[in-house]
C-alpha positions as CSV (number, residue, x, y, z in Angstrom):
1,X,15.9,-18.0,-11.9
2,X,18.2,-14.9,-12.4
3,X,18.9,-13.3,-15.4
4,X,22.2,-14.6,-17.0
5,X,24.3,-11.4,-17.1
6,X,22.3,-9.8,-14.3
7,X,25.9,-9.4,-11.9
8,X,28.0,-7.8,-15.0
9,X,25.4,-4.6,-14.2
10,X,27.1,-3.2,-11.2
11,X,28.0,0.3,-12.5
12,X,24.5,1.8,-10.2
13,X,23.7,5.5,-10.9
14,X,24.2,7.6,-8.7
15,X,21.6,10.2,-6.5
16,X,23.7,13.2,-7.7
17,X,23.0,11.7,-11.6
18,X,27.0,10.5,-12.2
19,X,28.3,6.9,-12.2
20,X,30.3,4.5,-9.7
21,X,32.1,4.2,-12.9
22,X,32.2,5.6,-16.7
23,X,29.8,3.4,-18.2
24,X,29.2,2.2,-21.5
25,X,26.9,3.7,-23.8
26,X,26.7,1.9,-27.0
27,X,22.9,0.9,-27.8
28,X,21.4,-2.4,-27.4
29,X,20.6,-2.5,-31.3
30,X,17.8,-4.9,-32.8
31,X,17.1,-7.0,-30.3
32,X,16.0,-4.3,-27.8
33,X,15.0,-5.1,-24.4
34,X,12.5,-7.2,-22.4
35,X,10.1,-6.9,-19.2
36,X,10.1,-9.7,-16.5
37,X,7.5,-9.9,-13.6
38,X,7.0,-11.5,-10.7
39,X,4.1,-11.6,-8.6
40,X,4.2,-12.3,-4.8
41,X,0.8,-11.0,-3.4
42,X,0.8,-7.4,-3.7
43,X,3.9,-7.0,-4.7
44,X,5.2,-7.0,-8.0
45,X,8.7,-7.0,-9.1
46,X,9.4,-6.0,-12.6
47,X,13.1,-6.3,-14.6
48,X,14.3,-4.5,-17.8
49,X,16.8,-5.9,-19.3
50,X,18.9,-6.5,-22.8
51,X,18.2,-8.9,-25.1
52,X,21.4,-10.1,-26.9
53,X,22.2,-11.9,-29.8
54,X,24.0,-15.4,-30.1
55,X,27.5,-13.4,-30.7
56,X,26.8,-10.8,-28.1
57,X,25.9,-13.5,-25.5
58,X,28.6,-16.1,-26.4
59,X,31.4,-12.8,-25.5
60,X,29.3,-12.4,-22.2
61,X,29.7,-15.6,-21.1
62,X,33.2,-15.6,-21.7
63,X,33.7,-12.7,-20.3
64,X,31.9,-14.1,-16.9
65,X,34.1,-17.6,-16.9
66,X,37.0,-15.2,-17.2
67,X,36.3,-12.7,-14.9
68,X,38.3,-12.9,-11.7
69,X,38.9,-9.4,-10.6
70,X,38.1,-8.3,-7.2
71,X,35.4,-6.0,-7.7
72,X,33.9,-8.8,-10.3
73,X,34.0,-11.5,-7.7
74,X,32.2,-8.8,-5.0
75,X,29.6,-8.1,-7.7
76,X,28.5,-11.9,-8.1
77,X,28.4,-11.7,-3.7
78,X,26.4,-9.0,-3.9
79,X,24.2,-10.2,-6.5
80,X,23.8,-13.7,-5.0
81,X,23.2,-11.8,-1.7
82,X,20.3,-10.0,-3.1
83,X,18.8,-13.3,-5.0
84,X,19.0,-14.7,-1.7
85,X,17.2,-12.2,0.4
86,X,14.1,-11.2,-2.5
87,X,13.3,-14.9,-2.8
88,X,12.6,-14.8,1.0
89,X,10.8,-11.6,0.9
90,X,8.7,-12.9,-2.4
91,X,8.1,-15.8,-0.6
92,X,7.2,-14.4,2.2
93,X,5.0,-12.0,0.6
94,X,2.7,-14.8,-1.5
95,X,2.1,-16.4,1.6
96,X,1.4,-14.4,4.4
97,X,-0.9,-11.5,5.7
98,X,-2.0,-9.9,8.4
99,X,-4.0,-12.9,9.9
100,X,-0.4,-14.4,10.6
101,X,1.9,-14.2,12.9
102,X,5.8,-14.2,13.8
103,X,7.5,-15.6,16.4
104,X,10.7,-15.5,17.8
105,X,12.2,-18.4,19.4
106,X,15.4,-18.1,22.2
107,X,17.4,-20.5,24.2
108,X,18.1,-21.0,28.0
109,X,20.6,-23.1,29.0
110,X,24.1,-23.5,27.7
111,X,23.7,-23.8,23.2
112,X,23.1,-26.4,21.6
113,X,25.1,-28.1,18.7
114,X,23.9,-27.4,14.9
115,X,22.5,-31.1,14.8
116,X,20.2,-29.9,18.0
117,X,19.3,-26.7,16.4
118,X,17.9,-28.2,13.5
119,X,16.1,-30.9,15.1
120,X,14.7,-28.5,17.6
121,X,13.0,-26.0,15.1
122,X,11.5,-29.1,13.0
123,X,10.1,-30.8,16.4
124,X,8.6,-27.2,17.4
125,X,7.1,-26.9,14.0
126,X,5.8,-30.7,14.3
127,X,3.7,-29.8,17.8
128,X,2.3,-26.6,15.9
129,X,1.0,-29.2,12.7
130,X,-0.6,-31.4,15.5
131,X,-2.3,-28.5,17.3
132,X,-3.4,-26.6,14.1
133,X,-4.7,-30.1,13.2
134,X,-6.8,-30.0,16.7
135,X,-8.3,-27.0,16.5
136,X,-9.5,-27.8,12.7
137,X,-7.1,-25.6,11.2
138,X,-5.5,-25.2,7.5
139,X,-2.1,-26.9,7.2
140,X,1.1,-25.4,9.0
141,X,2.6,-23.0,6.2
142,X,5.7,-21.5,8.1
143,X,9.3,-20.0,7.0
144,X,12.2,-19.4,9.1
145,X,15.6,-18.0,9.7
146,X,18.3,-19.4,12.3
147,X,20.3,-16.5,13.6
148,X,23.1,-16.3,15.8
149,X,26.1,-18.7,15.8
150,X,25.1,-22.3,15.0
151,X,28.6,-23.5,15.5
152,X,29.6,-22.6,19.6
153,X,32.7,-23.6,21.0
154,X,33.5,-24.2,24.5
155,X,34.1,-21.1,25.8
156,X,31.1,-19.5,23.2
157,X,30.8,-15.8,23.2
158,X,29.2,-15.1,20.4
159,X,25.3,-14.3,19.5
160,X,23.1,-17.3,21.0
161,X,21.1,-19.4,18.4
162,X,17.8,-17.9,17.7
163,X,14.5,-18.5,15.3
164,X,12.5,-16.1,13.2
165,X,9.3,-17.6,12.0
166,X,6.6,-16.9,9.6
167,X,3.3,-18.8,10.1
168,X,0.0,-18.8,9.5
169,X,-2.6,-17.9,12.3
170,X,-4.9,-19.1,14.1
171,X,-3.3,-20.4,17.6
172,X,-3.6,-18.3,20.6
173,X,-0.3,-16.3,20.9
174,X,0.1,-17.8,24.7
175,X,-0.1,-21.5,23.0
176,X,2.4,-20.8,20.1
177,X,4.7,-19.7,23.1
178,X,4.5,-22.8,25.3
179,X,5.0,-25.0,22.7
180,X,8.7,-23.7,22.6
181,X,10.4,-26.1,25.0
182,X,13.7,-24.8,25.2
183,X,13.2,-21.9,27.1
184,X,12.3,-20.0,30.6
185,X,10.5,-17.0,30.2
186,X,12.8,-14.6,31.5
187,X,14.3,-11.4,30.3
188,X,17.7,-12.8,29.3
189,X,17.0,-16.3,27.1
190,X,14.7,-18.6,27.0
191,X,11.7,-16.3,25.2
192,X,9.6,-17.0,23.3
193,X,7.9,-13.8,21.9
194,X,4.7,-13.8,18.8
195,X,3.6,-10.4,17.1
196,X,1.4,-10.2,14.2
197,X,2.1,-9.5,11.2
198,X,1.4,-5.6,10.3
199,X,1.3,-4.7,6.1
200,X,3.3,-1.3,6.1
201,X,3.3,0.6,2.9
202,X,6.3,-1.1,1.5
203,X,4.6,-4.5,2.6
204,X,6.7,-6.8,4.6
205,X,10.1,-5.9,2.8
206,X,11.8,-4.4,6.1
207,X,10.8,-7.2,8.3
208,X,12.3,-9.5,5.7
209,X,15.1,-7.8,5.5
210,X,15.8,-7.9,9.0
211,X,15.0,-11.7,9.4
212,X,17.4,-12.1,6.0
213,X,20.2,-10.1,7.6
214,X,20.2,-12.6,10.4
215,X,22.3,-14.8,8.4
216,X,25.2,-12.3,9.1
217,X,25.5,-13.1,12.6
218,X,26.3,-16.7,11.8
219,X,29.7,-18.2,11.3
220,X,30.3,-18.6,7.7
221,X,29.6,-21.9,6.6
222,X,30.1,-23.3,2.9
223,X,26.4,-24.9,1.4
224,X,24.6,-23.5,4.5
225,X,21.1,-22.2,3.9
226,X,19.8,-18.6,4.8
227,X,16.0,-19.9,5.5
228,X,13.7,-22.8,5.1
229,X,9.9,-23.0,4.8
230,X,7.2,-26.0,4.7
231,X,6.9,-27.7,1.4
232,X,3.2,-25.9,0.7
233,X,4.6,-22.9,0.2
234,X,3.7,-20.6,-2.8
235,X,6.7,-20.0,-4.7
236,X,6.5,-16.7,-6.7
237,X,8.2,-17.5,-10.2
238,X,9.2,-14.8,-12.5
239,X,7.2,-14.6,-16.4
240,X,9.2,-13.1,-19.4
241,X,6.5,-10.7,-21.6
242,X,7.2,-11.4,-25.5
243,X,6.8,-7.6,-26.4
244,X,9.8,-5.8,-26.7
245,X,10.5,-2.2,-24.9
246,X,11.8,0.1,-27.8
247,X,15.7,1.5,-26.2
248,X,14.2,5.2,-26.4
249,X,11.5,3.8,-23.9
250,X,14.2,1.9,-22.0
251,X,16.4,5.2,-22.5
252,X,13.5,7.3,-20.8
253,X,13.2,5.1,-17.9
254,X,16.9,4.6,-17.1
255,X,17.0,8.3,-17.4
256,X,14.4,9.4,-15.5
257,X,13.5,12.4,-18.3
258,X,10.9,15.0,-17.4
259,X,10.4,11.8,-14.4
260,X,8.7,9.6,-16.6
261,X,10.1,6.5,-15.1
262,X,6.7,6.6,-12.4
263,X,4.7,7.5,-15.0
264,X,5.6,4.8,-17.9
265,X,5.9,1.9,-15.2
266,X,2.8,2.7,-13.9
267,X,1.1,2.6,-17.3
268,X,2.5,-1.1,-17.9
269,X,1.6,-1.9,-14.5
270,X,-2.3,-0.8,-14.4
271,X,-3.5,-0.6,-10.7
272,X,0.0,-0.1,-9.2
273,X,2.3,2.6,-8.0
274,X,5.7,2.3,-8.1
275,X,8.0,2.5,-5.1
276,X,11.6,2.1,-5.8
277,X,13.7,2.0,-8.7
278,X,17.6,0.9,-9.1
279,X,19.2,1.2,-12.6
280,X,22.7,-0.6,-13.2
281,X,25.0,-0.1,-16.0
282,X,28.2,-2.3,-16.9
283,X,31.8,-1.5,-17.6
284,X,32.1,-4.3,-19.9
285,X,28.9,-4.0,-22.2
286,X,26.2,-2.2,-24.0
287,X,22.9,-1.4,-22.1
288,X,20.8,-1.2,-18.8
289,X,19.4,-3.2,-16.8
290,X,16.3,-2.0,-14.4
291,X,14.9,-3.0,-11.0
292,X,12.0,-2.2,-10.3
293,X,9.4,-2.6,-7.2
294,X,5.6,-1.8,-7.8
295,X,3.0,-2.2,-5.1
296,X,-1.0,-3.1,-6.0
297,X,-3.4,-0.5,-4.7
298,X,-6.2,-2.0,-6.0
299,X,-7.1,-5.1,-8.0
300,X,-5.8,-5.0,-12.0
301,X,-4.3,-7.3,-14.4
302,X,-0.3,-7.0,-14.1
């Protein structure tokens, strides 16, 4: 679950230190701030953020159910947008390593309908359960994205229908392939192409990101979902600490004084460095709130 007022922070600061906009600067006050983490394998994702009190919050949420300006209504895109694509990555990164594989799955032929598509990934995954189940294997744990245009007309010319997938290892490469029966292997459709999974330094974020940016090749469709997975997946779920950051701590971090942002998340975060930082302020009230990612380099309590 996101934080409540998470898309009224979308004043970012800038690389040159200035603002996309003047923000406010009032302090926070008592209530101060709070840390929330969430742990998906090595990665860690950690949010600062304002606590309010009942007043503050009651004028925040009526400040979001009356908010209908353009740039407000881009800023709850852009904020659903990102929920969307780190609960994939999280996901992804909980589940999988580099004993797993991905595989890409094409079409030959003329496309198929949406009904098809659907029934044609969930019957692939279906003969991958049975053969895992042959060779002894642990339960099918899989995620994947449908790219391209589910919706073809008659005289389609848009992106072909296409599967990413995340899965768990095990299979020969050359079996996972001919299971795909929609295809010829040929250079133009029809493929059906498994890599395996490679841990870079930032973990799998840009693989998920490119799997998650499939969604932008599809028609737009009202309801429609970016990515599914089996129902054994581990779900990464945010925890909310009870301490509170003082706001001259918060105020350091934002900041970046003397660069003491690496330094102080890195001491709440004991066996981690920390890899990328976004701070957001908002044009319609007091405080920060902080993003940051933070990678394990060793085992520690986090």
């Amino acid at each position: 679950m996101s934080w409540e007022f998470e898309d009224l922070f979308n004043n970012q600061l800038t690389e040159d230190g200035g603002f996309l906009n003047e923000p406010c600067f009032i302090p926070v006050g008592k209530m101060g701030y709070r840390r929330r983490t969430t742990v998906s394998g090595k990665r860690i994702d950690a949010e600062v953020y304002p606590v309010f009190g009942r007043q503050q919050a009651g004028y925040l949420r009526k400040v979001k159910a009356q908010t209908v300006s353009p740039a407000h209504i881009e800023a709850q895109k852009k904020a659903n947008d990102r929920r969307s694509w780190l609960k994939l990555m999280q996901i992804i990164e909980a589940n999988f390593t580099d004993d797993d594989v991905r595989i890409g799955l094409d079409y030959a032929g003329d496309p198929p309908d949406p009904d098809r598509v659907q029934k044609d990934i969930r019957n692939y995954l279906n003969r991958v359960k049975r053969l895992r189940k042959k060779y002894g294997l642990p339960e099918l744990k899989a995620v994947y994205v449908i790219g391209g245009d589910e919706m073809p007309a008659a005289d389609y010319s848009g992106k072909r229908p296409h599967f990413h997938v995340f899965m768990n290892g095990g299979i020969p490469s050359r079996e996972l392939e001919a299971l795909w029966k929609k295809g010829q292997l040929n250079r133009n459709h029809g493929r059906a192409n498994t890599t395996n999974l490679q841990e870079m330094s930032e973990g799998y974020g840009a693989i998920s990101m490119y799997n998650w940016k499939q969604k932008f090749d599809r028609a737009p469709k009202k309801g429609a979902r970016i990515w599914r997975g089996t129902k054994n997946l581990i779900r990464p779920e945010p925890r909310a600490r009870d301490a509170k950051l003082a706001n001259s701590r918060v105020r350091r971090i934002a900041y970046n004084f003397k660069n003491e942002a690496k330094q102080i998340m890195e001491k709440l975060y004991p066996g981690c460095i920390l890899q990328d930082i976004d701070v957001h302020f908002s044009d319609v009230i007091d405080g920060v709130y902080i993003r940051c990612v933070l990678r394990k380099i060793k085992e520690g309590q986090t």
